[in-house]
N, C-alpha and C positions, 0 to 999 in steps of 0.2 A: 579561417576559423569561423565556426556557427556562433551568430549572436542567439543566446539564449538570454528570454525575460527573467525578470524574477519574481518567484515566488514570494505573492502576500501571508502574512500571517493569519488564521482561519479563530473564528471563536467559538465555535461546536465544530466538533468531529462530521455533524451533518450538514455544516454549509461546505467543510473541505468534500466529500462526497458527491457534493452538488456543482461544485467546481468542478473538478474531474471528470464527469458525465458529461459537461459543456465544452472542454476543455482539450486539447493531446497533448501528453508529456514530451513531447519532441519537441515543442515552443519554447520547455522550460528546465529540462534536462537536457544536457548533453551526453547522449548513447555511447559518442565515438571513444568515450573515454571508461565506459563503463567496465566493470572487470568479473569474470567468470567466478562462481564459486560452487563450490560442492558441500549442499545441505544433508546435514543427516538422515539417515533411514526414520522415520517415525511410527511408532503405532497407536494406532487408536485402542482405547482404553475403554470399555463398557459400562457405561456407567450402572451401577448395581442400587438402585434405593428399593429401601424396605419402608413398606407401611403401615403405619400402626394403626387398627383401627379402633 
């Protein structure tokens, strides 16, 4: 079995970002056990704004 680290708790959203760019989740996930899923079709939506001038 893969020893994987664990994951520190992050205090902005931008130091976890900063981590991850230094970082491969293979250290600190285990893949082998990861499980396939099937996301919904999605669409994008226009956003429409009006300006008042």
């Amino acid at each position: 079995m893969k020893k994987v680290k664990k994951i520190s708790k992050f205090k902005t959203s931008s130091s976890e970002d900063k981590f991850w760019q230094k970082h491969d989740s293979t250290a600190y996930i285990n893949w082998d056990h990861a499980k396939k899923i099937k996301l919904p079709k999605t669409r994008v939506k226009k956003n429409k704004s009006i300006i008042n001038n």
